[in-house]
C-alpha positions as CSV (number, residue, x, y, z in Angstrom):
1,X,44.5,3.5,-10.6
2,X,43.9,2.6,-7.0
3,X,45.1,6.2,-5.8
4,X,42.6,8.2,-8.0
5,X,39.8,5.8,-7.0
6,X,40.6,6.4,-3.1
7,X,40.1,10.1,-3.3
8,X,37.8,10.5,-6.5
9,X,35.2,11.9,-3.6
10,X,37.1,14.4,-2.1
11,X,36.2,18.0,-2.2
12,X,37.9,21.3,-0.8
13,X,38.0,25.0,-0.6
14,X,40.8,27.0,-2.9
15,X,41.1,30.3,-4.5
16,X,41.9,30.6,-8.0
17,X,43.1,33.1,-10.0
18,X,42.8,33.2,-13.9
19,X,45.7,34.9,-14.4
20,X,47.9,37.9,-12.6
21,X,45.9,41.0,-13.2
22,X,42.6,38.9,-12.8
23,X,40.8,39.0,-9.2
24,X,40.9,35.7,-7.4
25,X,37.9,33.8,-6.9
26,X,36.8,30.9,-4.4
27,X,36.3,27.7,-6.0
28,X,35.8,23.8,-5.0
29,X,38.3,21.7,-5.8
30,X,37.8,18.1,-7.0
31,X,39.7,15.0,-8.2
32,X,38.5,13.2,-11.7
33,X,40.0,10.3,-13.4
34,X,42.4,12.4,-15.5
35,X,41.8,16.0,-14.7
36,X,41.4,18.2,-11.0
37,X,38.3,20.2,-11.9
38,X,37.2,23.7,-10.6
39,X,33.9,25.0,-10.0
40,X,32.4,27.9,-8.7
41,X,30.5,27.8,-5.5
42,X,27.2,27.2,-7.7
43,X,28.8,24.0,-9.1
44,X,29.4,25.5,-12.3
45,X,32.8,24.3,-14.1
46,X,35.3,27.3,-14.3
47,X,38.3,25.0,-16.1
48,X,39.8,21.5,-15.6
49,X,43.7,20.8,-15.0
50,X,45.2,17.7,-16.8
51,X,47.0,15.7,-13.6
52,X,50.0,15.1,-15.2
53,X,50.4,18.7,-16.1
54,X,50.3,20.0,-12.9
55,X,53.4,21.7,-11.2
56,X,53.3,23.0,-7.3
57,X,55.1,26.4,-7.0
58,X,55.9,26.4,-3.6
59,X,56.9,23.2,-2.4
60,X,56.5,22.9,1.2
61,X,55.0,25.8,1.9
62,X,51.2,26.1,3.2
63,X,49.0,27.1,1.7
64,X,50.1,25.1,-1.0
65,X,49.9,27.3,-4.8
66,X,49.4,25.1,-7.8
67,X,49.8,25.6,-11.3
68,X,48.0,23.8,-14.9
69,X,51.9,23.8,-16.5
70,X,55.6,25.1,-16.0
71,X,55.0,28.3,-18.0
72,X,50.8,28.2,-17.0
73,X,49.4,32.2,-16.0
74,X,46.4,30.3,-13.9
75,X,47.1,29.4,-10.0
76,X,45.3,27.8,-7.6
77,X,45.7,27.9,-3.7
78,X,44.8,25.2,-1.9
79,X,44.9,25.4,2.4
80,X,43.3,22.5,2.8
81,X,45.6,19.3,4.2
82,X,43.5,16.7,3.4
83,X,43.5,17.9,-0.5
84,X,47.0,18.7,-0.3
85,X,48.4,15.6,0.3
86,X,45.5,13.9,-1.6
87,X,47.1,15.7,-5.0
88,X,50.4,15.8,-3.9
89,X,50.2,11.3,-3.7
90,X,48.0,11.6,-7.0
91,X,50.7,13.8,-8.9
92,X,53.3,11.0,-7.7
93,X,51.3,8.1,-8.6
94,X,50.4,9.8,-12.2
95,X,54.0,10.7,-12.2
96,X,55.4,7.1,-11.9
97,X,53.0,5.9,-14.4
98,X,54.5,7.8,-16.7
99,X,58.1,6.9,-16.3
100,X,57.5,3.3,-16.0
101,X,54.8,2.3,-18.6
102,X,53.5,-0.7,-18.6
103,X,54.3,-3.2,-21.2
104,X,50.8,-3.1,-22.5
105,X,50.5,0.4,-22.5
106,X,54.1,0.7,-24.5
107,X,52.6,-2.5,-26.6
108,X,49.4,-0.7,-27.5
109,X,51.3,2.6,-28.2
110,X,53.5,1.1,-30.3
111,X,51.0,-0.5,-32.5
112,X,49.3,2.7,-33.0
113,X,52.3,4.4,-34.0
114,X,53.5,1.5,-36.3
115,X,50.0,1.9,-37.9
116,X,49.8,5.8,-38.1
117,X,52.6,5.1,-40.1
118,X,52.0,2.2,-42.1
119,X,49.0,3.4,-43.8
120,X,49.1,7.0,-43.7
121,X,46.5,7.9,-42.0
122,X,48.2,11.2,-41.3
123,X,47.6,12.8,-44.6
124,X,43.7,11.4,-44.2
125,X,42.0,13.5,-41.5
126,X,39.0,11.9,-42.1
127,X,40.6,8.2,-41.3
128,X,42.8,9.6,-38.7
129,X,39.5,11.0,-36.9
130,X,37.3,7.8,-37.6
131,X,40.7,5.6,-36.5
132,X,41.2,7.7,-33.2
133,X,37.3,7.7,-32.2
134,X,37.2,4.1,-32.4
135,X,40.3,3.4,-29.9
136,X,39.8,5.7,-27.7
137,X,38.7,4.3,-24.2
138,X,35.2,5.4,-22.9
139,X,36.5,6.6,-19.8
140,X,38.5,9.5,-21.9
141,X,35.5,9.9,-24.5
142,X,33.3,10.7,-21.1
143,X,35.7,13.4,-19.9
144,X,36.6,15.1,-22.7
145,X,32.3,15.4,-23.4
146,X,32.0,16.8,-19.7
147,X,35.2,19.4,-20.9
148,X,33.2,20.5,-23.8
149,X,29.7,20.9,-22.1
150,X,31.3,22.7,-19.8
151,X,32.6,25.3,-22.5
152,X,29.3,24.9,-24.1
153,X,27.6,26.4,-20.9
154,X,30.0,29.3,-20.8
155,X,29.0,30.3,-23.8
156,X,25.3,29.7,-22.9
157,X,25.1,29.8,-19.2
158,X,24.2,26.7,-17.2
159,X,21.7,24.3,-18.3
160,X,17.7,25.2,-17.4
161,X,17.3,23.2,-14.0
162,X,13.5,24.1,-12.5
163,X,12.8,21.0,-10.8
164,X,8.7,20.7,-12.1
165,X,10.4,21.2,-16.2
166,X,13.2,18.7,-15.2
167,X,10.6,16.2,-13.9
168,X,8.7,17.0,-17.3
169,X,11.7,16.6,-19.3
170,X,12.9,13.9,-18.0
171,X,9.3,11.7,-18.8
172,X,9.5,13.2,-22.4
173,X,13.3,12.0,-22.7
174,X,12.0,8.2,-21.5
175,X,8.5,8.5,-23.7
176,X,10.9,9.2,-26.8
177,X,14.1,7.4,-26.3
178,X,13.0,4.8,-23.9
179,X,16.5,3.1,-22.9
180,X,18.7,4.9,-25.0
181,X,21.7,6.3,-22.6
182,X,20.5,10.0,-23.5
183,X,20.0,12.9,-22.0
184,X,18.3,16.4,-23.4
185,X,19.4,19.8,-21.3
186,X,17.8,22.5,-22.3
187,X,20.2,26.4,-22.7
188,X,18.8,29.8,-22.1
189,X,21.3,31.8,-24.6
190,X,23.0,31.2,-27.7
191,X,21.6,27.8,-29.1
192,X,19.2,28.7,-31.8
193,X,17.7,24.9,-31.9
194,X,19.4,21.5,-31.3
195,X,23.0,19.8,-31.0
196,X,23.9,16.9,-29.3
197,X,27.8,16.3,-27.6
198,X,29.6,13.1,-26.8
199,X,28.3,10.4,-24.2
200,X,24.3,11.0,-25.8
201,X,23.3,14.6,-24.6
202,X,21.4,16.3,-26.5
203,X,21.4,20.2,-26.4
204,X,18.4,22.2,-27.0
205,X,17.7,26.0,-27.5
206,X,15.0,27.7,-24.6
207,X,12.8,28.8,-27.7
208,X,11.7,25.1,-28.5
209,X,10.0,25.0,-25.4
210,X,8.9,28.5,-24.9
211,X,8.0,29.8,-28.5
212,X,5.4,26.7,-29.3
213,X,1.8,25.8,-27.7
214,X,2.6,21.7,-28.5
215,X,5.2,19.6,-27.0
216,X,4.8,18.1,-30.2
217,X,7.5,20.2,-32.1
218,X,10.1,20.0,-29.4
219,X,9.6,16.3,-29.8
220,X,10.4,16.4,-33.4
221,X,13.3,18.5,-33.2
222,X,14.3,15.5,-30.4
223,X,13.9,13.0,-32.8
224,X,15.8,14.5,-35.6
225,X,18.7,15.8,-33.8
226,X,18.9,11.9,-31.9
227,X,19.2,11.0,-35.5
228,X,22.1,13.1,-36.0
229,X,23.3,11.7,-33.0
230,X,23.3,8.1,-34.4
231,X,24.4,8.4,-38.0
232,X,27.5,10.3,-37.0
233,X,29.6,9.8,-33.8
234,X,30.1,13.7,-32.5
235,X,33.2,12.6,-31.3
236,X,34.4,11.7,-34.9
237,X,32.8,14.9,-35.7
238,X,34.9,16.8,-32.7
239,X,38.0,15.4,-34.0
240,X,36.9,16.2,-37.7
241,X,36.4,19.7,-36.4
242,X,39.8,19.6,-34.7
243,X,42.1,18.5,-37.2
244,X,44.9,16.1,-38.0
245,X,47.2,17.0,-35.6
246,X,44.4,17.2,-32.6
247,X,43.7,13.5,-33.2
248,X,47.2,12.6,-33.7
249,X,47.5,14.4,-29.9
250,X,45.0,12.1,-28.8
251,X,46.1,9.3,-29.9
252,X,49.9,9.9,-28.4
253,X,48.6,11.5,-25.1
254,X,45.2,10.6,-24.6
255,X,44.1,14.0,-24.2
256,X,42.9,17.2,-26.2
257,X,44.3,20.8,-25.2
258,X,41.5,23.3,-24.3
259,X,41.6,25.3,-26.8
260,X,41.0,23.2,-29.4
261,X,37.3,21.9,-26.8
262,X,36.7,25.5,-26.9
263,X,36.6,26.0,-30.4
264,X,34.4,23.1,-31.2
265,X,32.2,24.5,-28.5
266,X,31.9,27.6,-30.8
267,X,31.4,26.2,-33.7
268,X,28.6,23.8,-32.5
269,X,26.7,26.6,-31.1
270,X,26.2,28.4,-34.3
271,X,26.2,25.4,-36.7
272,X,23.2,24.7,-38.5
273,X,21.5,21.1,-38.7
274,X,22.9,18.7,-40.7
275,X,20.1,17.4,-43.2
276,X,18.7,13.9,-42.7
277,X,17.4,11.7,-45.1
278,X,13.2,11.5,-45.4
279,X,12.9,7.7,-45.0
280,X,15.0,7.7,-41.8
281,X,13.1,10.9,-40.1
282,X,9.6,9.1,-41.3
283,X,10.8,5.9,-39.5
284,X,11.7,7.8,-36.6
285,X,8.5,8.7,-35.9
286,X,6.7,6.2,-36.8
287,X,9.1,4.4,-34.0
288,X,8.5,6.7,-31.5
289,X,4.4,6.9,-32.0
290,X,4.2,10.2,-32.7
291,X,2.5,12.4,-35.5
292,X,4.9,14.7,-37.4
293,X,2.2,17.6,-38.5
294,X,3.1,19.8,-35.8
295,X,6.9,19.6,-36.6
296,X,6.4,19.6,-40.2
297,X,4.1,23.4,-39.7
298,X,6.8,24.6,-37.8
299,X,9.9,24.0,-39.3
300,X,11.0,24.8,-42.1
301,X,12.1,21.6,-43.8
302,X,12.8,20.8,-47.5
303,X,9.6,20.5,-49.9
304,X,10.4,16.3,-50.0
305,X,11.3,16.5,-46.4
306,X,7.6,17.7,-45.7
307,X,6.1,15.6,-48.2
308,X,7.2,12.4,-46.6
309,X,6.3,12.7,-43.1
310,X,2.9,14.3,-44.0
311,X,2.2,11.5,-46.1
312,X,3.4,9.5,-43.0
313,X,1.4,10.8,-40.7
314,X,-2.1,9.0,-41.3
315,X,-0.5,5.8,-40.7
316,X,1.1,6.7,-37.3
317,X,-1.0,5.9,-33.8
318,X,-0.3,8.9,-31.4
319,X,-1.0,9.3,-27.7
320,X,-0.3,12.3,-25.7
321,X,3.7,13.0,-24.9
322,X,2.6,14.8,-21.6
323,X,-0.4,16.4,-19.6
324,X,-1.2,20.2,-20.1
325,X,0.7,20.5,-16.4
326,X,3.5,18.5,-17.3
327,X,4.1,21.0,-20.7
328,X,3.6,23.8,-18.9
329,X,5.7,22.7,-15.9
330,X,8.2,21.9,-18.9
331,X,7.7,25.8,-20.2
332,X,8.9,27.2,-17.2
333,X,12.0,25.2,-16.9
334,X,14.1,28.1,-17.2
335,X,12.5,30.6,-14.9
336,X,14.4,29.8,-11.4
């Protein structure tokens, strides 16, 4: 939409205010594709509104008070002009959309409702999820994922950003994955070892790079959990987690309520790793170059698990993943 695109940049200055009794806070306001996001003054996400939702409370009054929904507890009060009449032309614009469809939109709506019903895909959560990951555009894959790291780093605190580790992770990320579109943040709380999210970012727990003297290990929890990544799409898995009538929201509205982000965010934080099977683990390291002994004396995997990759290892060149410096540099990453 040519309206979101013209003020996509635009920040401002509000004060928000969870709910009544709660004390009102400064935050910066900005314009996404679907959503008016609102983060703290250290660029951390506090919450994200849908646009369409959105209802002003005190039309033509300035400062201008905002709400998420009709019946919504959480305000925001915006004195800014320029971000004022930027949302006020954005709710319009999103507003119009949605009482004049287009006749694709209605077209493609239609079909998915003629073939929700057709082959009952409602009473199979499994095929509902697989059907709704696959359709869903990439645009709305990508904000839902920044929704739920967002609520991931609530419950962990912001990702580990020392700019010596980041340089270090970074190399380490491009020496294993090469030009895979991922990206590995590390958490100081909460994660006990790996997760990955939508849109290829992998999660990792603080401990993997404090608690061991080789890069070595936190490369083969990398590779593993990049496995995990690739044999089952964690937005499939987000809807699996969600339910029926989750996917069946996204389908209809192209969005998922909060709530159901911020449950999934809970459960991925203390769900344990999915197994993998030996031959695909031994051929990801044999891809990647690297020798699995370190992982395999640090982890405790299954007996056959073990076996394979030790018998593996002879036959696997190695070079080094990164300098003494660059490790240590990568050790500190969460001490700013």
């Amino acid at each position: 939409m040519t309206v979101l695109a013209k003020y996509q940049r635009l920040e401002a200055e509000g004060v928000w205010r969870a709910d009544a009794d709660a004390q009102r806070r400064d935050v910066i306001v900005s314009i996404g594709d679907a959503t008016l996001t609102l983060t703290d003054l250290n660029e951390v996400a506090l919450t994200h509104w849908s646009l369409p939702a959105i209802r002003r409370r005190n039309s033509g009054t300035r400062p201008a008070v905002y709400a998420p929904g009709d019946d919504a507890v959480e305000t925001l009060e915006i004195a800014d002009t320029a971000m004022i009449d930027a949302v006020e032309e954005v709710l319009r614009a999103v507003r119009r959309q949605g009482r004049h469809p287009g006749r694709l939109r209605a077209m493609i709506y239609g079909g998915i409702a003629v073939a929700c019903l057709a082959i009952g895909v409602l009473w199979l959560p499994g095929a509902l999820s697989r059907y709704a990951s696959n359709i869903i555009p990439q645009a709305t894959r990508a904000d839902i994922g920044n929704r739920l790291a967002a609520d991931i780093e609530r419950l962990t605190g912001a990702q580990c950003q020392d700019p010596g580790g980041r340089a270090a992770l970074d190399r380490l990320t491009r020496r294993l994955f090469g030009a895979e579109p991922v990206t590995v943040a590390v958490l100081p709380s909460a994660l006990e070892t790996t997760q990955h999210l939508p849109g290829g970012t992998l999660l990792v727990s603080h401990k993997l790079v404090e608690d061991y003297e080789s890069v070595d290990v936190l490369a083969g929890f990398l590779l593993a959990e990049n496995l995990r990544r690739v044999r089952m799409d964690p937005f499939e898995r987000l809807l699996g987690d969600a339910g029926p009538a989750a996917a069946f929201r996204l389908l209809t509205t192209g969005n998922l309520l909060d709530e159901t982000l911020r449950h999934h965010a809970e459960t991925l934080i203390i769900a344990p790793p999915a197994p993998l099977p030996d031959t695909d683990l031994v051929v990801q390291f044999t891809r990647a170059e690297i020798k699995p002994d370190p992982f395999v004396a640090a982890v405790d995997l299954p007996d056959t698990t073990a076996a394979a990759l030790t018998a593996a290892s002879a036959t696997i060149p190695s070079a080094p993943l990164l300098t003494d410096g660059e490790w240590i540099a990568l050790q500190q990453i969460c001490e700013t």
